[in-house]
Backbone as CSV, one residue per row, in Angstrom:
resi,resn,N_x,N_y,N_z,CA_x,CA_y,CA_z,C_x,C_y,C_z
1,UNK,180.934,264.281,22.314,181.662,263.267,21.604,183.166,263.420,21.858
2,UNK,184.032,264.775,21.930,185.105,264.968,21.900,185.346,264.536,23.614
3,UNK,184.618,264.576,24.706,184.793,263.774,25.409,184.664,262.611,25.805
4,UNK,184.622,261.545,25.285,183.958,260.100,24.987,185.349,259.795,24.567
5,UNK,185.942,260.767,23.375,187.097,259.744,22.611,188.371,260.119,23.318
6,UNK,188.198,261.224,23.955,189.108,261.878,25.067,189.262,261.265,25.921
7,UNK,188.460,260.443,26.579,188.242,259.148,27.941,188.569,258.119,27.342
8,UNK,188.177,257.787,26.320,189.315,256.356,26.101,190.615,256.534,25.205
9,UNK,191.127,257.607,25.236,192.556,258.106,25.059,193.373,257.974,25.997
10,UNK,192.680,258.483,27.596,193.652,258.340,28.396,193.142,257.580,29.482
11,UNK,192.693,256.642,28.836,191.802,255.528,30.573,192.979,254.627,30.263
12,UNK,192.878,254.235,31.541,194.003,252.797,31.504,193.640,251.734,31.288
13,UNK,194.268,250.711,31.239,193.892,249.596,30.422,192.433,248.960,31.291
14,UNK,192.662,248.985,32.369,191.814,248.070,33.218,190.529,249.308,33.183
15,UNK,190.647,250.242,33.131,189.613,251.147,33.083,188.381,250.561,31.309
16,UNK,189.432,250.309,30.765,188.725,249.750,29.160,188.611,248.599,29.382
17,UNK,188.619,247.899,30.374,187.959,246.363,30.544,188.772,245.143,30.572
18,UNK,190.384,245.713,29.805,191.035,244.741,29.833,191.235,244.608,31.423
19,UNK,191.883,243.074,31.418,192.368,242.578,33.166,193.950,242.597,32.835
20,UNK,194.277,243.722,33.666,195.942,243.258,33.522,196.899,241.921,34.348
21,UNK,196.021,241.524,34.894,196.318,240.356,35.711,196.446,238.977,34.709
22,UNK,196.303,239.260,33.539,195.820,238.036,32.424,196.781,238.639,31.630
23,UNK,197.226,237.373,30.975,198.601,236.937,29.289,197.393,235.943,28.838
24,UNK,197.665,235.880,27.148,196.957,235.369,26.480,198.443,235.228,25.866
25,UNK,198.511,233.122,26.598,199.293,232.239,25.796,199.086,232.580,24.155
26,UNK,200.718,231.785,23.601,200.920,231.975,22.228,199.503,230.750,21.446
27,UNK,199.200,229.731,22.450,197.896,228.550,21.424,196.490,229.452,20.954
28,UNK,196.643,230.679,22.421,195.338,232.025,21.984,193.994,231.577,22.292
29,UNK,194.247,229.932,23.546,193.263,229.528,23.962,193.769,229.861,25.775
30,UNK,194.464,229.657,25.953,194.959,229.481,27.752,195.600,231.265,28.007
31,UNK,195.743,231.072,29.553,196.421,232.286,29.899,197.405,231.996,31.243
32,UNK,198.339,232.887,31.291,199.032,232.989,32.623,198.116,234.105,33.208
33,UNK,197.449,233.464,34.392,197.139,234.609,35.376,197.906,235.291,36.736
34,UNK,198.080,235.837,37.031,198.678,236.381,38.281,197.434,236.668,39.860
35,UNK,198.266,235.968,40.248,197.112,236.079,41.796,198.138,236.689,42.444
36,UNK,197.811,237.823,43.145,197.670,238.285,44.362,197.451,237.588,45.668
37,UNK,198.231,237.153,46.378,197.817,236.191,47.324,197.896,237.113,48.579
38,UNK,196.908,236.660,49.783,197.005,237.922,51.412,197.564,238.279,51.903
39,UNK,198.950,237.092,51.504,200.406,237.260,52.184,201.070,238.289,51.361
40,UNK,200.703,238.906,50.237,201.483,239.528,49.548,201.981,238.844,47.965
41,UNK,202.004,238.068,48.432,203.028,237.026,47.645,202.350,236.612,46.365
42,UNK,203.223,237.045,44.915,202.798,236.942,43.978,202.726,235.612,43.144
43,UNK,202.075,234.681,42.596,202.046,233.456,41.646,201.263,233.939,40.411
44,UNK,201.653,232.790,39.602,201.278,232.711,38.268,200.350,231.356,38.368
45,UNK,199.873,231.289,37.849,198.770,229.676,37.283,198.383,229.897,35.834
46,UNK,199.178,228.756,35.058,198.717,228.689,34.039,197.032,228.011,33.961
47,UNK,196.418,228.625,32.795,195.553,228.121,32.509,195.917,226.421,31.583
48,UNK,194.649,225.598,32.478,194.524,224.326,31.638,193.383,223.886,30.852
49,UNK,192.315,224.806,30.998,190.861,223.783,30.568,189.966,224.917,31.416
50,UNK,188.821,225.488,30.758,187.936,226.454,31.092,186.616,224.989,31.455
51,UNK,186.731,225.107,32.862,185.361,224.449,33.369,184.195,224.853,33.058
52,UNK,184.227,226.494,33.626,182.498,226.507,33.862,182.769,228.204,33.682
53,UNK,182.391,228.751,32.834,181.712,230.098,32.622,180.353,230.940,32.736
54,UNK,179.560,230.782,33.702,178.586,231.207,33.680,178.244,232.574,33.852
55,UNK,179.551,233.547,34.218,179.310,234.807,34.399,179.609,235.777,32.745
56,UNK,179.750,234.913,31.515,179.901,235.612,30.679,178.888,235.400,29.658
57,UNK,177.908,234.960,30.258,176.722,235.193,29.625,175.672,236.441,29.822
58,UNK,176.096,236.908,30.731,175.106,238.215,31.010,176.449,239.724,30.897
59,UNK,175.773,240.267,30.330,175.324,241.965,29.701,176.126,242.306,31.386
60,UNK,175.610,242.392,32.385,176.204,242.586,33.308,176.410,241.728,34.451
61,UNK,177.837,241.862,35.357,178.029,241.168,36.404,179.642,240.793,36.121
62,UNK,179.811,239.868,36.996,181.433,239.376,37.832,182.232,239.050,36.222
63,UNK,181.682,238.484,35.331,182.301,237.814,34.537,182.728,236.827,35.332
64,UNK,182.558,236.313,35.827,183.035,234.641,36.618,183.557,233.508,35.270
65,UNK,184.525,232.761,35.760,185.034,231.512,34.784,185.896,230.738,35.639
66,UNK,185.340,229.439,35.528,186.240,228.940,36.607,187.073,227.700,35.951
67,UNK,188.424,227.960,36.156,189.405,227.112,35.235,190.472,226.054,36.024
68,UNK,190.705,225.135,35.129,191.966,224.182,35.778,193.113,224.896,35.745
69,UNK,193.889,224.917,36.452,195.274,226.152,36.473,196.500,224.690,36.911
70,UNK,197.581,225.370,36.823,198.717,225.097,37.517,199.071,225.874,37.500
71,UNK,200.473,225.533,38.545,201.330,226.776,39.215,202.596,227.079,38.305
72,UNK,202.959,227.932,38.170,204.253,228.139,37.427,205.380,228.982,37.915
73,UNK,206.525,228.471,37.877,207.509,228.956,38.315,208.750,228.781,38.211
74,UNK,209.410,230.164,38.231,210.401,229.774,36.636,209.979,229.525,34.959
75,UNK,208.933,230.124,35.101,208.733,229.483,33.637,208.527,227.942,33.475
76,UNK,208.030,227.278,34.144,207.807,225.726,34.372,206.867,225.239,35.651
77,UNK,205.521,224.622,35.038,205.012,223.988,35.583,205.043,223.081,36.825
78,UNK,204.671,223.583,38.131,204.842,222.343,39.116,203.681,222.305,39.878
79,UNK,204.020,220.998,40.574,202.884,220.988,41.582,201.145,220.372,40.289
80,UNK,200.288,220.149,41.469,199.221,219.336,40.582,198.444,220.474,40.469
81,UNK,197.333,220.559,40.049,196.125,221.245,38.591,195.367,221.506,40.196
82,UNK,195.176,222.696,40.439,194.433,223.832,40.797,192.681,223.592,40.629
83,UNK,192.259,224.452,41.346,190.736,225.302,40.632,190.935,226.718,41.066
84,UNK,190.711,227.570,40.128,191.000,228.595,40.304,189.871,229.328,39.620
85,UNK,189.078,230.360,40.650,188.137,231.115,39.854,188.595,232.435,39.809
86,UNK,188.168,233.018,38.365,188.338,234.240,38.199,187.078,235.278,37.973
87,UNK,186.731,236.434,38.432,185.803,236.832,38.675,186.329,238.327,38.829
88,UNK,185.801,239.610,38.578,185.802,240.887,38.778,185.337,241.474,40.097
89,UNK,185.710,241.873,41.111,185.586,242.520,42.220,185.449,243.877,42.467
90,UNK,184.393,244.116,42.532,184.086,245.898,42.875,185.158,246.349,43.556
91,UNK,185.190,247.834,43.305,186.541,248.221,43.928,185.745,248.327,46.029
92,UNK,184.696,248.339,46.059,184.436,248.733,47.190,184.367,247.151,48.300
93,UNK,184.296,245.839,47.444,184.502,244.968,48.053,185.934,244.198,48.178
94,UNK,185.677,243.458,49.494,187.313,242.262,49.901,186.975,241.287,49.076
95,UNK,188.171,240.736,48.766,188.374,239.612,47.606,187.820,238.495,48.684
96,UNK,187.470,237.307,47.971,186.595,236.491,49.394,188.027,235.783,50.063
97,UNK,189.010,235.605,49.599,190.262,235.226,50.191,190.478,235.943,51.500
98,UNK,190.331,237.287,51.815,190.262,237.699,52.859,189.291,236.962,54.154
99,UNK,187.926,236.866,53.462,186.717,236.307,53.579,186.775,235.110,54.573
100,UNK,187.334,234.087,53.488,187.763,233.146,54.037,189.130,232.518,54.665
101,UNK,189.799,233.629,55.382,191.098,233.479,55.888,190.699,233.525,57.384
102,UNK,189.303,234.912,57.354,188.649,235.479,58.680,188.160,233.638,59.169
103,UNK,187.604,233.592,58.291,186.257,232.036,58.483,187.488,230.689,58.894
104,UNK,188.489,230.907,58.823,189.731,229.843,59.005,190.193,229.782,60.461
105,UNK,190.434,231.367,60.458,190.921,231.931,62.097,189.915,231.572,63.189
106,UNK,189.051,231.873,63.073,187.812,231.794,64.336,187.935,230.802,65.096
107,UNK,187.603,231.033,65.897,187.966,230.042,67.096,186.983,229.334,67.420
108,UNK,187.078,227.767,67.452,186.157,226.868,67.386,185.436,226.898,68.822
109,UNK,184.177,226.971,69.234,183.779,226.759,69.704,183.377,225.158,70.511
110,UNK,184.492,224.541,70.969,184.152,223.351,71.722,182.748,222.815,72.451
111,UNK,182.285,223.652,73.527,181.027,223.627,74.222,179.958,222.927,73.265
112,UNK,179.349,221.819,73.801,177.452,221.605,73.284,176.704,221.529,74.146
């Protein structure tokens, strides 16, 4: 037991489940998320409207939720409404952004 309460004394946040990538707006319904983008390059997307949650119905897995976002910057909204899914990634897998950057590059095959 004294190790149980000892491990969540000093686990870090994301180790206890929270996502530090997520703010929980002052309405305590929306969030600013932070993406990581391939280039490096950091954005925010506010949350607008929770579409489709189907990964938080099960005990285990991605937690998947897929939401209307915009972009924010400066502290102000621009640009039009997003889809943006959010989902938990094993530490041993590539985010599919990688995934599909590979699937972008490839070189089309002309020949039939």
């Amino acid at each position: 037991m004294i190790h149980f309460f000892l491990s969540l004394t000093y686990a870090r946040i994301d180790q206890l489940g929270w996502d530090p990538t997520m703010t929980l707006l002052d309405d305590g319904q929306n969030f600013d998320i932070r993406v990581d983008g391939v280039d490096g390059a950091q954005r925010i997307y506010r949350t607008l409207e929770l579409l489709c949650c189907p990964g938080l119905r099960d005990i285990r897995g991605k937690g998947t939720r897929v939401w209307k976002a915009i972009l924010v910057q400066n502290n102000e909204v621009c640009g039009d409404p997003v889809i943006l899914k959010d989902a938990w990634v094993d530490s041993d897998h590539r985010p599919e952004g990688y995934t599909l950057d590979e699937i972008h590059t490839l070189p089309l095959n002309t020949e039939t």
